[in-house]
GULOPA-783049 format. One record per residue (C-alpha): residue number from 1; x negated, y negated, z negated; residue in one letter. Coordinates in Angstrom, 2 decimals. Layout:
BEGIN
@vexgu=NUM&u=X&v=Y&w=Z&tordo=a
...
***
This chain:
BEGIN
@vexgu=1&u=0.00&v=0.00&w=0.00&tordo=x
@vexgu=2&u=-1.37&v=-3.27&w=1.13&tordo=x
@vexgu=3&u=-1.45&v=-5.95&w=-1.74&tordo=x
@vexgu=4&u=-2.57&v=-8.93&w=0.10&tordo=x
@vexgu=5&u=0.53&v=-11.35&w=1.91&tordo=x
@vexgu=6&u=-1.59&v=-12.54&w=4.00&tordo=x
@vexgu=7&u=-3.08&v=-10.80&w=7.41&tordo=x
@vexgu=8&u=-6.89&v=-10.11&w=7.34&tordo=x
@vexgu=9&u=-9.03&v=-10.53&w=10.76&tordo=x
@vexgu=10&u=-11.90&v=-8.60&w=10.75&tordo=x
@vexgu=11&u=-14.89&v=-10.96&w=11.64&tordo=x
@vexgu=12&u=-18.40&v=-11.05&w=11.31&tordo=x
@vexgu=13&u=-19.47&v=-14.58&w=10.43&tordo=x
@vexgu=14&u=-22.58&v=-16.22&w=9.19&tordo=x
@vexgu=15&u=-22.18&v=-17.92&w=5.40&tordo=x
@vexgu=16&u=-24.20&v=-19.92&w=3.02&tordo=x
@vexgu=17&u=-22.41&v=-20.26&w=-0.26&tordo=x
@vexgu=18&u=-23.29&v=-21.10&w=-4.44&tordo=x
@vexgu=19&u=-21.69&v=-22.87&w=-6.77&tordo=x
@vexgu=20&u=-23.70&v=-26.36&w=-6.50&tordo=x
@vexgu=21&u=-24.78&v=-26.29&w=-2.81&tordo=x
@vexgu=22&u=-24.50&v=-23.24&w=-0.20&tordo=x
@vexgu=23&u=-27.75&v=-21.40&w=-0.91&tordo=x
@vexgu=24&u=-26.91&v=-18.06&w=-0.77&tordo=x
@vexgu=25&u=-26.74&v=-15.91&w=2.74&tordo=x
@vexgu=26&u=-24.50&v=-13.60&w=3.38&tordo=x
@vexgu=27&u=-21.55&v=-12.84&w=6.44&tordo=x
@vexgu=28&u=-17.75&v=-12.49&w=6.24&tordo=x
@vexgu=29&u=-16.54&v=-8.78&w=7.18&tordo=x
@vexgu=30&u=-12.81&v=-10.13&w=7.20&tordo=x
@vexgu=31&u=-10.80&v=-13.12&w=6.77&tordo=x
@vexgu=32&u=-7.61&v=-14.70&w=6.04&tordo=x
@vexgu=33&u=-5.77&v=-17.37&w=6.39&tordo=x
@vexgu=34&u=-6.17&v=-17.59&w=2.22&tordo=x
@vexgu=35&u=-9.28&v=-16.16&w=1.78&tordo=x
@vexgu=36&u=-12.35&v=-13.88&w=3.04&tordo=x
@vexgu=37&u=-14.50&v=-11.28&w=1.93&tordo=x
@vexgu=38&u=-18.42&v=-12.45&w=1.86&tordo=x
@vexgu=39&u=-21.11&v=-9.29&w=2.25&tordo=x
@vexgu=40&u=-24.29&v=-10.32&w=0.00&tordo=x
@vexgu=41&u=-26.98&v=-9.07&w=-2.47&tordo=x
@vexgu=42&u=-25.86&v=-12.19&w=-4.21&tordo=x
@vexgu=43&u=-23.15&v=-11.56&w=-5.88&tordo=x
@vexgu=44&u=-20.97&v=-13.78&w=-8.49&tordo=x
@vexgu=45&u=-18.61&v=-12.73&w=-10.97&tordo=x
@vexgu=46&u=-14.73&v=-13.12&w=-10.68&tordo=x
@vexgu=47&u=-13.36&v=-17.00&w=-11.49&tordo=x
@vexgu=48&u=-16.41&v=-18.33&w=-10.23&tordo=x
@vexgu=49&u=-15.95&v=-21.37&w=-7.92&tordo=x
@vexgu=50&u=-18.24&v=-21.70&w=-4.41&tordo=x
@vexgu=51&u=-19.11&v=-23.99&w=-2.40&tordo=x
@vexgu=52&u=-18.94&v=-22.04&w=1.12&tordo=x
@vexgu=53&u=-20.78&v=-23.72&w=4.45&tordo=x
@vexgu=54&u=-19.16&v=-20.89&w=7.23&tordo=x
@vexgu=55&u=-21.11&v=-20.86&w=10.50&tordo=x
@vexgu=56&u=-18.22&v=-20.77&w=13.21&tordo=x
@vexgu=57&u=-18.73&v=-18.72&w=16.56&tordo=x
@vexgu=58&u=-19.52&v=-22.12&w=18.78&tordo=x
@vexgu=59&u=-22.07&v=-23.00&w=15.70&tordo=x
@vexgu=60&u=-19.57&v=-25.49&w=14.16&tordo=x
@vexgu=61&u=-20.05&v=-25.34&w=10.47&tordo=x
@vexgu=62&u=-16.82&v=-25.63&w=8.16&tordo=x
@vexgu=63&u=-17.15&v=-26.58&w=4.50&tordo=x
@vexgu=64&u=-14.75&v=-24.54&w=2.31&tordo=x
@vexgu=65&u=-14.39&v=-24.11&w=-1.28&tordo=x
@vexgu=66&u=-13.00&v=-21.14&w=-3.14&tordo=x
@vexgu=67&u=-12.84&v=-18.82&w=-6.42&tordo=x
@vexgu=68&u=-14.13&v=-15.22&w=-6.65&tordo=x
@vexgu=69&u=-10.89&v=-12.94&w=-7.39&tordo=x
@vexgu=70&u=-13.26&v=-9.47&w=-7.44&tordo=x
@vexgu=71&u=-16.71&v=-8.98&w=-6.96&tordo=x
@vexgu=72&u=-18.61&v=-5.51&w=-6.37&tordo=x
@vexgu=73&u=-22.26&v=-4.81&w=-6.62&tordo=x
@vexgu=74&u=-23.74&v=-1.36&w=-5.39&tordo=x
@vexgu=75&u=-27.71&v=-0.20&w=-6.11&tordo=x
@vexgu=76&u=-29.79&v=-2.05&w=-3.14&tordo=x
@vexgu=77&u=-30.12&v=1.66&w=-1.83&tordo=x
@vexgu=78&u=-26.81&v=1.90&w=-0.75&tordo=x
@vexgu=79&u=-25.67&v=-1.45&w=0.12&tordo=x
@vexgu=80&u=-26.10&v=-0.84&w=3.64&tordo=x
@vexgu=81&u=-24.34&v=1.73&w=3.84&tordo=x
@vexgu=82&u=-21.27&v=0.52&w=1.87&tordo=x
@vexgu=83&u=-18.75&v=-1.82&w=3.23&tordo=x
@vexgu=84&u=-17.43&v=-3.40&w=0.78&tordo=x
@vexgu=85&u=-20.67&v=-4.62&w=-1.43&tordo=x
@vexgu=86&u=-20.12&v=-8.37&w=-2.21&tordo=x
@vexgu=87&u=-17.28&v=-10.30&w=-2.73&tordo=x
@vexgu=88&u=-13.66&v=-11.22&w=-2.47&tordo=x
@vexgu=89&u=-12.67&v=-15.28&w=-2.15&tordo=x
@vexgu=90&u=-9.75&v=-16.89&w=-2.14&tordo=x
@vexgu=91&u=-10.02&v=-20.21&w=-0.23&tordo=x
@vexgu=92&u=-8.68&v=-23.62&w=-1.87&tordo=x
@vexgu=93&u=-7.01&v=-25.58&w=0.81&tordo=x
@vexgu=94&u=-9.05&v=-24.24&w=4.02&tordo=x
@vexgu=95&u=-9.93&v=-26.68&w=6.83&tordo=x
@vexgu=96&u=-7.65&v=-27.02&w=9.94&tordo=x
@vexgu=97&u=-10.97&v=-25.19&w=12.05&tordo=x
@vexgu=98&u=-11.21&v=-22.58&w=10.00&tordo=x
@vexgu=99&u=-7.03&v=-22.07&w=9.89&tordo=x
@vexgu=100&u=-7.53&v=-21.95&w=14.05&tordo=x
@vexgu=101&u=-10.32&v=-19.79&w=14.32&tordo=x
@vexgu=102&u=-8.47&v=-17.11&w=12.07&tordo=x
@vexgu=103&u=-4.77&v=-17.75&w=14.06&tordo=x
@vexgu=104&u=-6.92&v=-17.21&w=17.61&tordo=x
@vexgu=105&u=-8.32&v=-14.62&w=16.14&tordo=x
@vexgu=106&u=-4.81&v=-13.06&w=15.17&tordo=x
@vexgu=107&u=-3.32&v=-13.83&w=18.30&tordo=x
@vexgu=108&u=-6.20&v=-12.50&w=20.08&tordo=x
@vexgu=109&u=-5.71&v=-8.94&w=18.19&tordo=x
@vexgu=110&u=-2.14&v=-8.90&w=19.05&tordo=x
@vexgu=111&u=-2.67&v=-9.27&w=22.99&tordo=x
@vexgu=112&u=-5.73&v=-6.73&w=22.90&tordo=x
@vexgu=113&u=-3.28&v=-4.72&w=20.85&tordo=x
@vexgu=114&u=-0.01&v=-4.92&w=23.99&tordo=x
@vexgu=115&u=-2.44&v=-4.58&w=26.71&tordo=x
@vexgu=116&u=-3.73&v=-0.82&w=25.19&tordo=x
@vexgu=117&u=0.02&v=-0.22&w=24.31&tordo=x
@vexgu=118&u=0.78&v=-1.28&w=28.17&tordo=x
@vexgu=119&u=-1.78&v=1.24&w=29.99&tordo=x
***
């Protein structure tokens, strides 16, 4: 059972993010119109607030902020090979370029998705 409203892209994007200035590296694995999951050795605890500079595909950077709702850290060992090592943000009031990135994305899936149901 999904417990997230919103829709999730999945995305690969390039982000900086702390919680004084974006020094951290790391990239998205999905995103949402609320929030996005961040992939990174660094890792913060739940309730912490970031300040997130997201690299956009045409190099654009957008300037988000957001709390951490869950965090997961695996041994350095595996991290490559887990997905899902890093951490779960929910955005406060995302930019306009980052709301149109993840709605082109959406509609992008959904045509890719009706021209494999069509053949």
């Amino acid at each position: 059972m999904e417990k997230r409203p919103a829709k999730r892209e999945l995305k690969r994007l390039f982000v900086r993010f702390g919680m004084e200035l974006p020094t951290y590296v790391g990239y998205t694995t999905d995103i949402s119109a609320t929030g996005l999951f961040i992939k990174s050795s660094t890792i913060f605890p739940p309730q912490t607030v970031l300040k997130i500079a997201l690299t956009l595909p045409d190099e654009r950077v957008v300037l988000l902020s957001g709390v951490v709702m869950w965090s997961k850290r695996v041994p350095p060992q595996l991290a490559r090979l887990v997905r899902k090592n890093g951490m779960g943000v929910r955005l406060h009031q995302p930019a306009q370029n980052y709301l149109e990135l993840f709605a082109a994305g959406v509609a992008q899936g959904r045509q890719e998705h009706e021209e494999h149901e069509t053949d």
